[in-house]
N, C-alpha and C positions, 0 to 999 in steps of 0.2 A: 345559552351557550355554556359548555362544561370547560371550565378549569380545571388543570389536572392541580394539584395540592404541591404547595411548594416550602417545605419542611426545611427545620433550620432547631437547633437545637433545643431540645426538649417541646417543640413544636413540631407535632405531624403536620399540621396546616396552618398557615400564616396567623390566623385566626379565632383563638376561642380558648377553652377550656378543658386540661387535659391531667388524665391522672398521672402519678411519678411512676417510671418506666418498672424500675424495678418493685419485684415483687413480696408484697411484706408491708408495703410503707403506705396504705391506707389513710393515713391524714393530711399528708400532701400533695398538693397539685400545681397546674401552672397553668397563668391565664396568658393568654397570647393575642399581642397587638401586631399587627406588621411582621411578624416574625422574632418578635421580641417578647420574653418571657420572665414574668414573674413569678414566683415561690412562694405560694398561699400555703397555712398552716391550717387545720382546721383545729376546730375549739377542743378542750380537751375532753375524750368521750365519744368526739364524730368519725366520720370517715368522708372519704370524698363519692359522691354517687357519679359517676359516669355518664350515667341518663339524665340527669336532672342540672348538671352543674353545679353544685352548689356541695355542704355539708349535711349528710342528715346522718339516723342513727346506724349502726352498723347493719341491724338488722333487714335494715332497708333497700340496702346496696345491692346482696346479690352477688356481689365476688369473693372467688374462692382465697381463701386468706383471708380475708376482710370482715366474717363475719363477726358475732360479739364473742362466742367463747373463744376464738383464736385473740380478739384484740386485748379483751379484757382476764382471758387465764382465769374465768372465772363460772360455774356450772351452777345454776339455780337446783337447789335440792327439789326433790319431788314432794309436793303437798297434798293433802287430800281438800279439794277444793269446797266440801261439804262442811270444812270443819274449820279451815283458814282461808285469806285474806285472797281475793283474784289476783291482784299483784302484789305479793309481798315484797318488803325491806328486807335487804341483810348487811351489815357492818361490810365496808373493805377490810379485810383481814389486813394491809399494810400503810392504811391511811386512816386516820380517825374523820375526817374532813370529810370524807366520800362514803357513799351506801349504795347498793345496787335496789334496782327494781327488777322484778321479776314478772315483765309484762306474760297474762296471763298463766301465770307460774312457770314459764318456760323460758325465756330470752332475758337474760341480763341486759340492764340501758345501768351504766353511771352516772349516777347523782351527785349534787354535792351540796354542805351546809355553806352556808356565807360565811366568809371570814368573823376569827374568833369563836365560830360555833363547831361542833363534834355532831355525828350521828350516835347518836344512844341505844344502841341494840337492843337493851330491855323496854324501853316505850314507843321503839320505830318512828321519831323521830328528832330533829335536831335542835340542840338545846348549846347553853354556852360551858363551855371546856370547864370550868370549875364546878358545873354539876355533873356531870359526868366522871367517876370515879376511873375507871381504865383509860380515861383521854385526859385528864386534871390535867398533864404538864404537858399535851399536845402542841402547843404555840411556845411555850420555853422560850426554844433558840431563835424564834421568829418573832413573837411582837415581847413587849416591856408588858409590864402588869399594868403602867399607865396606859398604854393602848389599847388591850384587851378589856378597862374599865371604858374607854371613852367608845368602845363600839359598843359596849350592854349599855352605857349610858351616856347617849349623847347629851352634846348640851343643847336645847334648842334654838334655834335658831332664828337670827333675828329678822322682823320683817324690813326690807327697803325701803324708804318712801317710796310712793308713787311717782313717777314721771310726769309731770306738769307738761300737756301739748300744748304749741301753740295751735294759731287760729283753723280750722278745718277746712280742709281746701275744697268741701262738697257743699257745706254751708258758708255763707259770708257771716262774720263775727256779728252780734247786734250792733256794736257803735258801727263798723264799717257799713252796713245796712242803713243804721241812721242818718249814716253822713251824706248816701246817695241820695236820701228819699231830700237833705237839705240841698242839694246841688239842682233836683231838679226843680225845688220849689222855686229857687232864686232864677233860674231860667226863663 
């Protein structure tokens, strides 16, 4: 039996998961319970797929607007593939923290180092902000030089004792075992 769809704001249908109306805004969406809608962000880098529900790469999606050089403002140069990398790295030109990939030297995906780390354009990959000479004061306004030391070097960490169980409810304990085998002797 067909239900016709009974829509309530930013839900077409009582039910599911749906991109933001307006167009441009590929990271957002909204899941719908009862006609009641939540405001999903996607990760930073994805987009929202239509068809799949969920976030994947821009490349992926298929909507106009949405692809990776409208999201990310960014054009993998052309390589001679004989002679460089199938996917090469390149520096975000406005973030030290981020590098593009350039799956099969064509489609930009953004990447990114783990806090406290920089991508290093000259060894195409990510190392920490004080080796790196053009990102050295990348973290500055963000972490203390005591955090930025405690992320290169943690301190290790200590083990927990173990959890002492008690008796195992699949096995009867040896003394409880014993005690039955004396209950039935004395019988």
């Amino acid at each position: 039996m067909y239900e016709p769809p009974q829509p309530s704001q930013h839900c077409p249908r009582k039910n599911g998961y749906f991109g933001h109306e307006a167009k441009g805004i590929c990271d957002k969406f909204y899941y719908c319970v009862d006609g009641q809608f939540n405001m999903i962000t996607c990760p930073v880098g994805l987009v929202f797929n239509p068809k799949t529900g969920i976030c994947t790469w821009p490349d992926e999606v298929g909507v106009k607007g949405c692809n990776s050089q409208d999201i990310f403002e960014f054009e993998c140069p052309k390589v001679n593939e004989s002679v460089a990398v199938t996917h090469p790295r390149y520096a975000d030109p406005d973030d030290c923290q981020y590098f593009y990939v350039c799956v099969n030297g064509e489609i930009p995906r953004r990447n990114g180092c783990k806090l406290g780390q920089v991508f290093d354009d000259d060894k195409k990959h990510c190392d920490w902000s004080r080796n790196v000479p053009e990102c050295a004061d990348w973290y500055k306004d963000r972490l203390t030089d005591a955090e930025l030391d405690e992320l290169e070097n943690p301190k290790p960490k200590t083990k927990k004792p173990l959890r002492t169980r008690g008796p195992s409810r699949r096995k009867p304990a040896k003394a409880a075992a014993s005690q039955v085998e004396e209950d039935i002797d004395e019988e």
